[in-house]
Predicted model as a PDB file, atoms N, CA, C, CB and O in Angstrom, pLDDT in the B-factor column:
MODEL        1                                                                  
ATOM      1  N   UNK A   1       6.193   4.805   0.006  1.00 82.00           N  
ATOM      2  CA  UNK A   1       5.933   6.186  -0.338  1.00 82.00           C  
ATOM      3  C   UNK A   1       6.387   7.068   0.824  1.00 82.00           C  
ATOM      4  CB  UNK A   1       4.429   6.410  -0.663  1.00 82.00           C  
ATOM      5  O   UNK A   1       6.167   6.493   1.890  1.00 82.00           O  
ATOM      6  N   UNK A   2       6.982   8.348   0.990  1.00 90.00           N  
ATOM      7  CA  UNK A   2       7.317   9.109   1.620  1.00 90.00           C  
ATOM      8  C   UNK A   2       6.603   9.687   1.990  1.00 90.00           C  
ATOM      9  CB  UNK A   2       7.942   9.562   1.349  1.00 90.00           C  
ATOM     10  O   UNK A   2       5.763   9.818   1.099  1.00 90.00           O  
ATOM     11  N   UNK A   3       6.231  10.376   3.115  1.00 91.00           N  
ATOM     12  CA  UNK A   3       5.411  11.361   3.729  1.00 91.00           C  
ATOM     13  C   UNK A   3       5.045  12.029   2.989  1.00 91.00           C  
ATOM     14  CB  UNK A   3       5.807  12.045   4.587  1.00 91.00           C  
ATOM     15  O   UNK A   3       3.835  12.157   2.800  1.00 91.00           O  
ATOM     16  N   UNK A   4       6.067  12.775   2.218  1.00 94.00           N  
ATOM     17  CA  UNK A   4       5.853  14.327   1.531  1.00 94.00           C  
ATOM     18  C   UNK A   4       5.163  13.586   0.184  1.00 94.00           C  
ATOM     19  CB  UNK A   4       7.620  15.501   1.154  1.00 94.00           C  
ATOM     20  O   UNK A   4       4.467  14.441  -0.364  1.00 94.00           O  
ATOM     21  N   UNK A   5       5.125  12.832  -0.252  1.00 94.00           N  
ATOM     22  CA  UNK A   5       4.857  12.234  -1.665  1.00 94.00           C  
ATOM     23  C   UNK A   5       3.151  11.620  -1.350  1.00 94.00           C  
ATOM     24  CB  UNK A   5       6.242  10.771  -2.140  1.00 94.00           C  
ATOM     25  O   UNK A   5       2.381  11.351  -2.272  1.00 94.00           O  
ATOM     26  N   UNK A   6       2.747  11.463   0.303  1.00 95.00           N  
ATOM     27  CA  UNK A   6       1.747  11.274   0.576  1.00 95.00           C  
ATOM     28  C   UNK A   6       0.982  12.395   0.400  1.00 95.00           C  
ATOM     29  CB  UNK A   6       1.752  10.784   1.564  1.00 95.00           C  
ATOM     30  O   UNK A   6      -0.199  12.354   0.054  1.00 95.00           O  
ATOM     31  N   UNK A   7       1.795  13.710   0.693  1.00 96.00           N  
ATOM     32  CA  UNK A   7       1.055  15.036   0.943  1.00 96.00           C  
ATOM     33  C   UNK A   7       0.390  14.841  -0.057  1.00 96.00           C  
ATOM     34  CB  UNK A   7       1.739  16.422   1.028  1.00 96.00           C  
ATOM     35  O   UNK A   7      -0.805  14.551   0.008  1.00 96.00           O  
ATOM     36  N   UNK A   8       1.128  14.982  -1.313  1.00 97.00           N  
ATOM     37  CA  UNK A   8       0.343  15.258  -2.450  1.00 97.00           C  
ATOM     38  C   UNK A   8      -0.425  14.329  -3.218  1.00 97.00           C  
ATOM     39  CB  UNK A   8       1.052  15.758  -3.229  1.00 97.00           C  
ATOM     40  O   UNK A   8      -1.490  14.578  -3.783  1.00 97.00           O  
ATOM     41  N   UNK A   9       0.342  12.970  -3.195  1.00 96.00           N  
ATOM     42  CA  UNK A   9      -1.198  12.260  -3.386  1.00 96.00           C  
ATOM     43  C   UNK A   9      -2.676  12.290  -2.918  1.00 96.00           C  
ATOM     44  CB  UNK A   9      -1.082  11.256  -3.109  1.00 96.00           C  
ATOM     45  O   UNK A   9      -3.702  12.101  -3.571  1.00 96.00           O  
ATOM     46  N   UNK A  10      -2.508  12.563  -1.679  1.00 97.00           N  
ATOM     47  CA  UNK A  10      -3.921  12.836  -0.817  1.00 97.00           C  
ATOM     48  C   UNK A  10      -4.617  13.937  -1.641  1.00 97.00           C  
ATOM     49  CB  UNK A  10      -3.662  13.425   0.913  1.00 97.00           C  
ATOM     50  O   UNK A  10      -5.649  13.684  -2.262  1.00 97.00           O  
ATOM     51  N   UNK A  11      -4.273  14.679  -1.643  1.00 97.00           N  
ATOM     52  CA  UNK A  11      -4.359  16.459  -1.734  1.00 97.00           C  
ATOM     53  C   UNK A  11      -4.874  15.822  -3.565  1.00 97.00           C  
ATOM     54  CB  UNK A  11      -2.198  17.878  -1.362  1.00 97.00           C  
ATOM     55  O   UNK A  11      -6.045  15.967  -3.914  1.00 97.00           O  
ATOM     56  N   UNK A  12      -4.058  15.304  -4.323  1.00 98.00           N  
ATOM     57  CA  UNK A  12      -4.941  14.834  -6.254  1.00 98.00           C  
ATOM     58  C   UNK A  12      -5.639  14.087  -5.656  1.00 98.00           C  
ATOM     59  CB  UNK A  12      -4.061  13.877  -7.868  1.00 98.00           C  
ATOM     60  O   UNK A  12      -6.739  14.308  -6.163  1.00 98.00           O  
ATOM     61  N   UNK A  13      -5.823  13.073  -4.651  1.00 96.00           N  
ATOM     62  CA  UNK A  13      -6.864  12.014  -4.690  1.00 96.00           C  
ATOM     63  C   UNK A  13      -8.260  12.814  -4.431  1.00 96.00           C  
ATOM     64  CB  UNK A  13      -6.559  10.791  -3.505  1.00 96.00           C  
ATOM     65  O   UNK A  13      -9.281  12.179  -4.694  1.00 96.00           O  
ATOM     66  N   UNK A  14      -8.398  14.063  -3.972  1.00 97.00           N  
ATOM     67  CA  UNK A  14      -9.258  14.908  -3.664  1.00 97.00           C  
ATOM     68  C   UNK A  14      -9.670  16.290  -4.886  1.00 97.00           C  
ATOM     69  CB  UNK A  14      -8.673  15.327  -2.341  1.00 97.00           C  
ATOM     70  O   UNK A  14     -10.598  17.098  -4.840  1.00 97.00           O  
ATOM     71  N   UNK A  15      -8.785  16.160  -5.709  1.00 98.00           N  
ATOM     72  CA  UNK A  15      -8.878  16.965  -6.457  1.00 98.00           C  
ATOM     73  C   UNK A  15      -8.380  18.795  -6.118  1.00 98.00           C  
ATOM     74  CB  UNK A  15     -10.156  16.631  -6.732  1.00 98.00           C  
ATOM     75  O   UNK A  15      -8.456  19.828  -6.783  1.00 98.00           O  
ATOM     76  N   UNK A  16      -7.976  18.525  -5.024  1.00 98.00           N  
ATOM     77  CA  UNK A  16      -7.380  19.939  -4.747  1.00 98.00           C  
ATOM     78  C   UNK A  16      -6.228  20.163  -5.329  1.00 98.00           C  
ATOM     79  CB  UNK A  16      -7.147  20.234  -3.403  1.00 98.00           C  
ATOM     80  O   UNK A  16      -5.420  19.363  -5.801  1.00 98.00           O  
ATOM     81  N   UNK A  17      -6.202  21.824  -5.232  1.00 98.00           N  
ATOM     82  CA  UNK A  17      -4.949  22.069  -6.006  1.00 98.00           C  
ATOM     83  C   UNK A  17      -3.785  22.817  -4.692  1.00 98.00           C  
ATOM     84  CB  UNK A  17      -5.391  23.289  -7.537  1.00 98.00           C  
ATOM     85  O   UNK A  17      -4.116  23.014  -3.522  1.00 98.00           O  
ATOM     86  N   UNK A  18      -2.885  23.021  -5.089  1.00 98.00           N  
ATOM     87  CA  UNK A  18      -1.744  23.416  -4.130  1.00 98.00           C  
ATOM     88  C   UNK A  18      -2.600  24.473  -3.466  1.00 98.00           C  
ATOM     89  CB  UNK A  18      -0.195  23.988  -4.843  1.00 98.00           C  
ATOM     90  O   UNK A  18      -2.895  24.462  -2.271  1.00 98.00           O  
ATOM     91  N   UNK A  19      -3.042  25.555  -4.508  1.00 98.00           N  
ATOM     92  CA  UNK A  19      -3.742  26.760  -4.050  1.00 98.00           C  
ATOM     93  C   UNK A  19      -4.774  26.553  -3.023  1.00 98.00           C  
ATOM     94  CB  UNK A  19      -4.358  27.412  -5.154  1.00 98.00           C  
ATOM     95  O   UNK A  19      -4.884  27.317  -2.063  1.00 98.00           O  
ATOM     96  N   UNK A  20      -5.608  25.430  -3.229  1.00 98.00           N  
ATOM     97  CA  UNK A  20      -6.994  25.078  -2.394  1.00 98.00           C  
ATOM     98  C   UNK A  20      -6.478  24.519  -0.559  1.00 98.00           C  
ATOM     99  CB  UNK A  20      -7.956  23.448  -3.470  1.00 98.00           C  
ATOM    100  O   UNK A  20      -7.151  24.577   0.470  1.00 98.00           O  
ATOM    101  N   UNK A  21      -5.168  24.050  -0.754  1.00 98.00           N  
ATOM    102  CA  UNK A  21      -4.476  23.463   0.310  1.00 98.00           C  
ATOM    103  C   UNK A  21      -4.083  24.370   1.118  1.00 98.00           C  
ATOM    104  CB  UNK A  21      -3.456  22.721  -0.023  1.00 98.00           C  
ATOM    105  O   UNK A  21      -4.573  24.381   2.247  1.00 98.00           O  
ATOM    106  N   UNK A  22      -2.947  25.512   0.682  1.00 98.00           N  
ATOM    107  CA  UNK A  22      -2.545  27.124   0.993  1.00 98.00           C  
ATOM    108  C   UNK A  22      -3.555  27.697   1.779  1.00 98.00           C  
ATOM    109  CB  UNK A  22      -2.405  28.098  -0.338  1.00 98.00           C  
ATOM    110  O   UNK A  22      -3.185  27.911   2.934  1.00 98.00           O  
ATOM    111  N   UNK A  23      -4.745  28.025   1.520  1.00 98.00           N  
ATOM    112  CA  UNK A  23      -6.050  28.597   1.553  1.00 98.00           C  
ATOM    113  C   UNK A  23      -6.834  27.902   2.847  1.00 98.00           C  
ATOM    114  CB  UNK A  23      -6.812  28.329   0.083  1.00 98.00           C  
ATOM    115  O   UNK A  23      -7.457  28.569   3.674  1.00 98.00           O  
ATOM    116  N   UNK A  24      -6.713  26.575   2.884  1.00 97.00           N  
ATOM    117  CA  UNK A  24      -7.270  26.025   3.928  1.00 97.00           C  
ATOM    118  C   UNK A  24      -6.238  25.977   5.370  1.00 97.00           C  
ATOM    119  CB  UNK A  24      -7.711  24.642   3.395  1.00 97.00           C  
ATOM    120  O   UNK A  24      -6.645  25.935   6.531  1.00 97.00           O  
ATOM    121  N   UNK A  25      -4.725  25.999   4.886  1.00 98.00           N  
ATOM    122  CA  UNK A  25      -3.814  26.260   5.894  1.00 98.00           C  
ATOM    123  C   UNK A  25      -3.378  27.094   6.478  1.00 98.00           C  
ATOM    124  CB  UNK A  25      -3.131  26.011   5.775  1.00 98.00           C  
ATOM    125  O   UNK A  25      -2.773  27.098   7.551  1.00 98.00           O  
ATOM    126  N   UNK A  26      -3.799  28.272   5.462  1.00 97.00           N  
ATOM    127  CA  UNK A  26      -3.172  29.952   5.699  1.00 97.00           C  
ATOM    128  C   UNK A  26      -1.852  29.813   5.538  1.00 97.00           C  
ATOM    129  CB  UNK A  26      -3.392  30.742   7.263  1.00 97.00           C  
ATOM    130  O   UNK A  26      -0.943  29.792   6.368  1.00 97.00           O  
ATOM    131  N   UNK A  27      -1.853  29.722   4.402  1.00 98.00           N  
ATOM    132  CA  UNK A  27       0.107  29.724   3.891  1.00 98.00           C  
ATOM    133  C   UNK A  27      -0.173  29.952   2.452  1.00 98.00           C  
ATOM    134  CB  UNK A  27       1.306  27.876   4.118  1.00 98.00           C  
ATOM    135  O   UNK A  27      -1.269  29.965   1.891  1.00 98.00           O  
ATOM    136  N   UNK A  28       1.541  30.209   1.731  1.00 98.00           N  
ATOM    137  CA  UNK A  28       1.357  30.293   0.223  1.00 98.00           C  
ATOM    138  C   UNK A  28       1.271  29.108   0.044  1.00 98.00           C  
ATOM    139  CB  UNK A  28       2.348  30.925  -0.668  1.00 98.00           C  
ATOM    140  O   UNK A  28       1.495  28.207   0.853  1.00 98.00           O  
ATOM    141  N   UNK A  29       0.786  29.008  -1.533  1.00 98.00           N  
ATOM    142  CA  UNK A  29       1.353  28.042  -2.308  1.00 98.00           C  
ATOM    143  C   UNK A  29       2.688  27.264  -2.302  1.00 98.00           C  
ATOM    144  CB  UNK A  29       1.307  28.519  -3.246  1.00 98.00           C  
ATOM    145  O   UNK A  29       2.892  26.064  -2.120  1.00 98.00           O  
ATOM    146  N   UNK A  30       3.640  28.401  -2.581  1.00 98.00           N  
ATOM    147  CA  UNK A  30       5.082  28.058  -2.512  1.00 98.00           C  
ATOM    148  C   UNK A  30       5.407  26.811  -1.238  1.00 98.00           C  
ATOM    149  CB  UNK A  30       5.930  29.596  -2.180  1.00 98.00           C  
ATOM    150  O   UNK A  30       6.203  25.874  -1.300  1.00 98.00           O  
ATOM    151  N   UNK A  31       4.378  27.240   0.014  1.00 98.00           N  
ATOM    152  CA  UNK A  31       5.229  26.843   0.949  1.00 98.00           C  
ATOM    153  C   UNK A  31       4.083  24.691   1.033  1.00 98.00           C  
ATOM    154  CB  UNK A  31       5.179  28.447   2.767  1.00 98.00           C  
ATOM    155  O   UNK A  31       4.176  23.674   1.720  1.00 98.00           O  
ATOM    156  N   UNK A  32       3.494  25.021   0.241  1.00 98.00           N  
ATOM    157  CA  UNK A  32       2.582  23.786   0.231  1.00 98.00           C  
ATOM    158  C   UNK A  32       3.846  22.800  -0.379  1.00 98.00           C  
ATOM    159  CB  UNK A  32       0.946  23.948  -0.879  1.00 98.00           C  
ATOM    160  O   UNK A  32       4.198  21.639  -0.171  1.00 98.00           O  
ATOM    161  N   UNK A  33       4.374  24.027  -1.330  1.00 98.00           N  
ATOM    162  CA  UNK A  33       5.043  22.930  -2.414  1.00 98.00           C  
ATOM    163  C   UNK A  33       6.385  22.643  -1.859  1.00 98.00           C  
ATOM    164  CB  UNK A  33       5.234  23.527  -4.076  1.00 98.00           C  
ATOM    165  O   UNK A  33       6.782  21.596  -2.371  1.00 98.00           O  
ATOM    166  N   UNK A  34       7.444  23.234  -0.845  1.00 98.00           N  
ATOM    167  CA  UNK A  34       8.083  22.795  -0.296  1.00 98.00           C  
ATOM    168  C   UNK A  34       7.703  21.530   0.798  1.00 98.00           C  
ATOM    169  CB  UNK A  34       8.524  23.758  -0.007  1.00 98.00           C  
ATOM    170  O   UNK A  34       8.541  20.647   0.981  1.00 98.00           O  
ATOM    171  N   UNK A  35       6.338  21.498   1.540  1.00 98.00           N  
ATOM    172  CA  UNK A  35       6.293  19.670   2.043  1.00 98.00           C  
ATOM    173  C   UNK A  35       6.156  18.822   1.236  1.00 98.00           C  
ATOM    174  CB  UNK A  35       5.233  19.152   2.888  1.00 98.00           C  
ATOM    175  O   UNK A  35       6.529  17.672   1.468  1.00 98.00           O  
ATOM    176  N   UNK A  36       5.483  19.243  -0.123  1.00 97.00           N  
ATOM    177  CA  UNK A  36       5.233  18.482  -0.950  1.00 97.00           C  
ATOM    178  C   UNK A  36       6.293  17.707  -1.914  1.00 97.00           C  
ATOM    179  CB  UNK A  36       4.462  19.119  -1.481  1.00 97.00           C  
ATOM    180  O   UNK A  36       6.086  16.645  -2.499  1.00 97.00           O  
ATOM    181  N   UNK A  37       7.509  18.515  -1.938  1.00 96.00           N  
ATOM    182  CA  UNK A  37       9.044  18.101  -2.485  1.00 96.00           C  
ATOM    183  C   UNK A  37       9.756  17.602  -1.345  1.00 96.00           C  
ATOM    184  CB  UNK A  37       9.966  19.383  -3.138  1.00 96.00           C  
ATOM    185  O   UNK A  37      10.716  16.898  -1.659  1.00 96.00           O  
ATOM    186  N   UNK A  38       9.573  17.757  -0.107  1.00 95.00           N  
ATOM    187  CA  UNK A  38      10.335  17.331   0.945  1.00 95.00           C  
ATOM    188  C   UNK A  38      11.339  18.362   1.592  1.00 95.00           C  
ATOM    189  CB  UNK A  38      11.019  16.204   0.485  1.00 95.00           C  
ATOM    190  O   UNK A  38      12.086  18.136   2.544  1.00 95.00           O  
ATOM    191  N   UNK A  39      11.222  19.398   0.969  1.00 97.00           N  
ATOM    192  CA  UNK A  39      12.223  20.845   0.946  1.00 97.00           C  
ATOM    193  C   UNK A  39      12.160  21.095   2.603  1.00 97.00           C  
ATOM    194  CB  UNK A  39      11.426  22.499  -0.164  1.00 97.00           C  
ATOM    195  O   UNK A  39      12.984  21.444   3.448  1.00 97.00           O  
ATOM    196  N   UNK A  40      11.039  20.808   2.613  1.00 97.00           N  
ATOM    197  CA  UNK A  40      10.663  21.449   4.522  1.00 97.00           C  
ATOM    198  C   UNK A  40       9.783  20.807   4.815  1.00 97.00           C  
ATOM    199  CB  UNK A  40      10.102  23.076   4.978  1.00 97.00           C  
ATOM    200  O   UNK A  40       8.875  20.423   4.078  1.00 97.00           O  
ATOM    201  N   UNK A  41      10.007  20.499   6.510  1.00 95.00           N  
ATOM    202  CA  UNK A  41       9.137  20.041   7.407  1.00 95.00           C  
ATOM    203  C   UNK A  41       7.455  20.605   7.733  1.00 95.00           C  
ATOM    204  CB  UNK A  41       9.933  20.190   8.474  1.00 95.00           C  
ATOM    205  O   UNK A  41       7.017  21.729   7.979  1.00 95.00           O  
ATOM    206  N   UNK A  42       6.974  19.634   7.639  1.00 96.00           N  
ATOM    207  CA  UNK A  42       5.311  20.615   8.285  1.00 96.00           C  
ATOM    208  C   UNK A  42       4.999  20.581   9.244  1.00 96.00           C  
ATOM    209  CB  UNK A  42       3.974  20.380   7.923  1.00 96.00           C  
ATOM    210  O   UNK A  42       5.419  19.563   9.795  1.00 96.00           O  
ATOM    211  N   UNK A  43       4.331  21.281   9.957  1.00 95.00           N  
ATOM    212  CA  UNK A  43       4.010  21.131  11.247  1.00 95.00           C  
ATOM    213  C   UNK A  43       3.267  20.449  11.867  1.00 95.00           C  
ATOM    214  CB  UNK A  43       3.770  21.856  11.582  1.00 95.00           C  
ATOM    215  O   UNK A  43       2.418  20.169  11.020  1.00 95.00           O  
ATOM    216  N   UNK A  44       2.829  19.716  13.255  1.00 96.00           N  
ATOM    217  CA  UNK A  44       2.416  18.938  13.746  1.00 96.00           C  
ATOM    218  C   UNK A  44       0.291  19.908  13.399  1.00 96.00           C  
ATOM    219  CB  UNK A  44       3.450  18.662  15.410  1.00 96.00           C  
ATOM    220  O   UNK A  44      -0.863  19.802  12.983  1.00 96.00           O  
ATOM    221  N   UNK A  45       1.013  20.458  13.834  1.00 97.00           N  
ATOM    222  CA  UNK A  45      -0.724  21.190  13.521  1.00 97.00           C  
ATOM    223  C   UNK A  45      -0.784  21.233  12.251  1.00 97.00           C  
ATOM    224  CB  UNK A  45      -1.145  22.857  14.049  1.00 97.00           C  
ATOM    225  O   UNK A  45      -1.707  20.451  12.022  1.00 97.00           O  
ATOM    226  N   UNK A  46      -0.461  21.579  11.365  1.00 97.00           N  
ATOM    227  CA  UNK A  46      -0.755  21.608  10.106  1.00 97.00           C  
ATOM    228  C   UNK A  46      -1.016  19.958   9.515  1.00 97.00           C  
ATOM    229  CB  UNK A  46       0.440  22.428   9.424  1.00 97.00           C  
ATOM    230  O   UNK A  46      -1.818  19.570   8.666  1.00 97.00           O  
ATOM    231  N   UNK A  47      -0.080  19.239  10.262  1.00 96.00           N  
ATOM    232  CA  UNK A  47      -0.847  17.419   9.901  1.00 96.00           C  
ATOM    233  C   UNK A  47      -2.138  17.162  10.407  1.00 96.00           C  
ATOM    234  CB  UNK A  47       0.005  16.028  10.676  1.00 96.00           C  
ATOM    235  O   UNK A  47      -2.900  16.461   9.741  1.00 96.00           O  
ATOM    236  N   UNK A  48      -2.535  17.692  11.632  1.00 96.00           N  
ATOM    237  CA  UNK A  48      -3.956  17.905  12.561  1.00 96.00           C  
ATOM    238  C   UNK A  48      -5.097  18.561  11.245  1.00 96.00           C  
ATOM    239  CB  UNK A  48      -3.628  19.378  14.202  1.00 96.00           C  
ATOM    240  O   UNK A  48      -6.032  18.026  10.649  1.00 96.00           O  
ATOM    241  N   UNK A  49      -4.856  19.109  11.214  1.00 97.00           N  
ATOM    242  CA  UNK A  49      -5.748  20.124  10.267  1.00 97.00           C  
ATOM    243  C   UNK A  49      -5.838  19.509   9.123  1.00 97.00           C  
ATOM    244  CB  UNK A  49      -5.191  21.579   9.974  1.00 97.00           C  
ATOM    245  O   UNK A  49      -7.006  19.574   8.741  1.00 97.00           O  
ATOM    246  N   UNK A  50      -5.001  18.792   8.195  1.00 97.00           N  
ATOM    247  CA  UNK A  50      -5.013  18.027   7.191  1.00 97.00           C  
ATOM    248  C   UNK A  50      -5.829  17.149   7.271  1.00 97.00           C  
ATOM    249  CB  UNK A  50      -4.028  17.589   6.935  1.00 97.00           C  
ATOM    250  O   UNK A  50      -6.698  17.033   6.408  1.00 97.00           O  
ATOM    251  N   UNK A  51      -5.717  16.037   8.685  1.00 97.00           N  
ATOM    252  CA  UNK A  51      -5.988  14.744   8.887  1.00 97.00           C  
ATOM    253  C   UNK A  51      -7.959  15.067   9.159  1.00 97.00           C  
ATOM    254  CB  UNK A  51      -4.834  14.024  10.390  1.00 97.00           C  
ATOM    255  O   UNK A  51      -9.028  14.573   8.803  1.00 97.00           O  
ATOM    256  N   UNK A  52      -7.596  15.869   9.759  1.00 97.00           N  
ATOM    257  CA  UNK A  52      -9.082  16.492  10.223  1.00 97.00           C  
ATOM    258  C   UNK A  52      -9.907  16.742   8.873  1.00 97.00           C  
ATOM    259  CB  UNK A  52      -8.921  18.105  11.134  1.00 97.00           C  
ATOM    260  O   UNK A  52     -11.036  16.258   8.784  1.00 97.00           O  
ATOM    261  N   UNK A  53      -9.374  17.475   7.837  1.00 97.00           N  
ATOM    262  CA  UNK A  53     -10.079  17.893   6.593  1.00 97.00           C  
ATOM    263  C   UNK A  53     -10.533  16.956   6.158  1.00 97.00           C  
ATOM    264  CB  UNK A  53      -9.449  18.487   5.625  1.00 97.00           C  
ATOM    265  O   UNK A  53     -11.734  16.702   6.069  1.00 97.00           O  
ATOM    266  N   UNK A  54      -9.291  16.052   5.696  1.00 97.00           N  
ATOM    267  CA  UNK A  54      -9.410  14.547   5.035  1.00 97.00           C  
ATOM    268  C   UNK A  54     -10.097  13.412   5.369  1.00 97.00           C  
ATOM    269  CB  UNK A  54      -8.376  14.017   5.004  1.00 97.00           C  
ATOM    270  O   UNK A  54     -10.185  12.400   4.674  1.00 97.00           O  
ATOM    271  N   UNK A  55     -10.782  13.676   6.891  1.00 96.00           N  
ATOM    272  CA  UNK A  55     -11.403  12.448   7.553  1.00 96.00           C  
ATOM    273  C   UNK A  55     -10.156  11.306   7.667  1.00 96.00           C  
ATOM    274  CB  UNK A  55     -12.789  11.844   6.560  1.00 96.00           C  
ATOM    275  O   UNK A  55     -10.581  10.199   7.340  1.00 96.00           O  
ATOM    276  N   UNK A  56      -9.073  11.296   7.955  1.00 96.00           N  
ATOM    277  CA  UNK A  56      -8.558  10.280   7.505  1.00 96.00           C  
ATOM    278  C   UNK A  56      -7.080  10.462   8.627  1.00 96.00           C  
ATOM    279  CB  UNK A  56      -8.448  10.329   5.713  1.00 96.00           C  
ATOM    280  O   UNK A  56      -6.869  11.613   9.009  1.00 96.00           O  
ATOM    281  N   UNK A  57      -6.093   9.337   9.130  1.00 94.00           N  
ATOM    282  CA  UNK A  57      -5.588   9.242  10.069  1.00 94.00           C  
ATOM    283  C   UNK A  57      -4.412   9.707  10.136  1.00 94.00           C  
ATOM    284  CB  UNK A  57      -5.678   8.312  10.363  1.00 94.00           C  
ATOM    285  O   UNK A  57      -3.657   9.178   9.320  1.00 94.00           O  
ATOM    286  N   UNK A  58      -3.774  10.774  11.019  1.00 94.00           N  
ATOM    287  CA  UNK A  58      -2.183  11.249  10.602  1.00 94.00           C  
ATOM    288  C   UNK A  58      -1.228  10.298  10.462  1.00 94.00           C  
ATOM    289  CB  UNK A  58      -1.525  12.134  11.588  1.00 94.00           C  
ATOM    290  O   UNK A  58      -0.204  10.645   9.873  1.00 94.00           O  
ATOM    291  N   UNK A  59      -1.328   8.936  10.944  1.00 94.00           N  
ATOM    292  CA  UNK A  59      -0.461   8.331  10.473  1.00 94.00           C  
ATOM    293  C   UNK A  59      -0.271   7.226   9.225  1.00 94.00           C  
ATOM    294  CB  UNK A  59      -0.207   8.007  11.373  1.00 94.00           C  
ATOM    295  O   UNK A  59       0.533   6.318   9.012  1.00 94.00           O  
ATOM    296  N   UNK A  60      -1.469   7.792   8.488  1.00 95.00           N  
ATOM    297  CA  UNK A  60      -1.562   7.726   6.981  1.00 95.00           C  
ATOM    298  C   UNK A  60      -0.427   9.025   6.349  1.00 95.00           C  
ATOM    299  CB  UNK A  60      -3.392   8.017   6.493  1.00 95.00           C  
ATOM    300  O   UNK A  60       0.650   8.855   5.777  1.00 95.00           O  
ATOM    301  N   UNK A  61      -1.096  10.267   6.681  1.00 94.00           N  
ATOM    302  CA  UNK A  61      -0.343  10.917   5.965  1.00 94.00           C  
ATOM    303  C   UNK A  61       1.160  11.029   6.148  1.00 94.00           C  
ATOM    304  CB  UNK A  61      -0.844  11.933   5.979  1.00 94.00           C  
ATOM    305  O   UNK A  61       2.032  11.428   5.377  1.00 94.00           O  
ATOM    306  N   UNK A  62       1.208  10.620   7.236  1.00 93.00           N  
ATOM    307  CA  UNK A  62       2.862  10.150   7.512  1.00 93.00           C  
ATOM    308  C   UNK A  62       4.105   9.714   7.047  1.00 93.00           C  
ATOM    309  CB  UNK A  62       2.932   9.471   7.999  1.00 93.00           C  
ATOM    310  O   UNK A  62       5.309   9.970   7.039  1.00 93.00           O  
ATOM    311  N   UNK A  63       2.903   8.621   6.509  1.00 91.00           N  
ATOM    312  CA  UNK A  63       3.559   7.058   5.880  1.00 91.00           C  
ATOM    313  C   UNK A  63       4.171   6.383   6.942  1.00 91.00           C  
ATOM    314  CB  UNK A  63       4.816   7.165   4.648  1.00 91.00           C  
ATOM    315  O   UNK A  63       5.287   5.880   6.804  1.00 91.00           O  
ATOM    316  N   UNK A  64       3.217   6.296   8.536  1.00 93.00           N  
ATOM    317  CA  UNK A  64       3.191   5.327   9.324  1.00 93.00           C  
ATOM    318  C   UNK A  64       2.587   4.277   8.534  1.00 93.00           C  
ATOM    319  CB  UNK A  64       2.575   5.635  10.524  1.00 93.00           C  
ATOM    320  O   UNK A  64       3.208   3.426   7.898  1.00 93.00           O  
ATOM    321  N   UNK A  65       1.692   4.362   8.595  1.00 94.00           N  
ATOM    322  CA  UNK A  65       0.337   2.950   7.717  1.00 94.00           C  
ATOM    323  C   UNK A  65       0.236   3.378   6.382  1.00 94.00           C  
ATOM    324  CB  UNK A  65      -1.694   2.919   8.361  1.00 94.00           C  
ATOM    325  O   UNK A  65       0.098   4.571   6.113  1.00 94.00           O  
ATOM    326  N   UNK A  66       0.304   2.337   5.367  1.00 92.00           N  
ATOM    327  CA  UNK A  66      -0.296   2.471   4.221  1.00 92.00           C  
ATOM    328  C   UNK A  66      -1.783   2.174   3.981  1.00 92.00           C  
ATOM    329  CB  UNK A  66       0.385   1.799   3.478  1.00 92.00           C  
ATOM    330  O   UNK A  66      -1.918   1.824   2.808  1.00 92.00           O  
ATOM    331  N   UNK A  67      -3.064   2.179   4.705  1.00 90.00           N  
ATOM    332  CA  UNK A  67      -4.290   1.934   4.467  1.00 90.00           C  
ATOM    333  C   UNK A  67      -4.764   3.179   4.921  1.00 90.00           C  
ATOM    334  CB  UNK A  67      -4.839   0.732   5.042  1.00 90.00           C  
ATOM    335  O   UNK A  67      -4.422   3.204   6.104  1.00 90.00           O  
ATOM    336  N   UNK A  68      -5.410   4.323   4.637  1.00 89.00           N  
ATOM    337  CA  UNK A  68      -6.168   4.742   5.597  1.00 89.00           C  
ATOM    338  C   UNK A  68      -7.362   4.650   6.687  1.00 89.00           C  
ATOM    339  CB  UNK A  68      -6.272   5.216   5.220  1.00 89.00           C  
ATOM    340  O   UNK A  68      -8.526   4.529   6.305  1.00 89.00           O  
ATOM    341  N   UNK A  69      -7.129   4.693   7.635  1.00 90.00           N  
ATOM    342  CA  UNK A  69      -8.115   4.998   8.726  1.00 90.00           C  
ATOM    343  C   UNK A  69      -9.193   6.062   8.938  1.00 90.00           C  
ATOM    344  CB  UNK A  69      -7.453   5.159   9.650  1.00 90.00           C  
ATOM    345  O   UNK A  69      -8.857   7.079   9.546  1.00 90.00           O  
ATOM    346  N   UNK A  70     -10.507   5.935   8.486  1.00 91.00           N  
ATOM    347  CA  UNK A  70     -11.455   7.161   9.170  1.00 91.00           C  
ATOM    348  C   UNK A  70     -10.930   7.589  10.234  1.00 91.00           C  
ATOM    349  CB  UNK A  70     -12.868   6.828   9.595  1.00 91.00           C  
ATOM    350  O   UNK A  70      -9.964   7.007  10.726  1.00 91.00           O  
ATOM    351  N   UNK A  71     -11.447   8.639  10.763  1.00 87.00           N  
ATOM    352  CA  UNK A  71     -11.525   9.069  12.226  1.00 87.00           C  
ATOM    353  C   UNK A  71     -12.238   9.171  12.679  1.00 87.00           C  
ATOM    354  CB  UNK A  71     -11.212   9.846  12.637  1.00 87.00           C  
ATOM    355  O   UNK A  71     -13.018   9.695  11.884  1.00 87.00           O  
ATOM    356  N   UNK A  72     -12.914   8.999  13.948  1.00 79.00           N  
ATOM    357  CA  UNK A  72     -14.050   8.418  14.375  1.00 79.00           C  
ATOM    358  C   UNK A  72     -14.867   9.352  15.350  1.00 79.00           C  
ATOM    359  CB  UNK A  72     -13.691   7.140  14.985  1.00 79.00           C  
ATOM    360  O   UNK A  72     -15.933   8.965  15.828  1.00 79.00           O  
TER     361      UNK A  72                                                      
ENDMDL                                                                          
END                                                                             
């Protein structure tokens, strides 16, 4: 699985919507949905802030590791 294809699995495995993601990042929609297609890069803070929300390890959302890791 690709990074960007992780974005958004994470993001349904939670039930959020693009909008709920935007909102927690301070960005549009639009621009959720460009990491989410692979269109554009995200930022190292914006993976921080994700990983942080999610309880769960940036190099899950990466697609370093396929298991996730709590954070501890």
């Amino acid at each position: 699985m690709n990074y960007y294809e992780r974005l958004k699995s994470v993001r349904e495995d939670h039930d959020l919507t693009q909008e709920d993601i935007a909102s927690l990042l301070k960005t549009t929609r639009q621009q959720v949905s460009k990491w989410e297609n692979g269109t554009q890069m995200m930022g190292v803070d914006k993976y921080i802030n994700l990983a942080q929300y999610y309880n769960i390890s940036a190099d899950y959302l990466l697609g370093l590791i396929d298991t996730p890791k709590k954070l501890k």
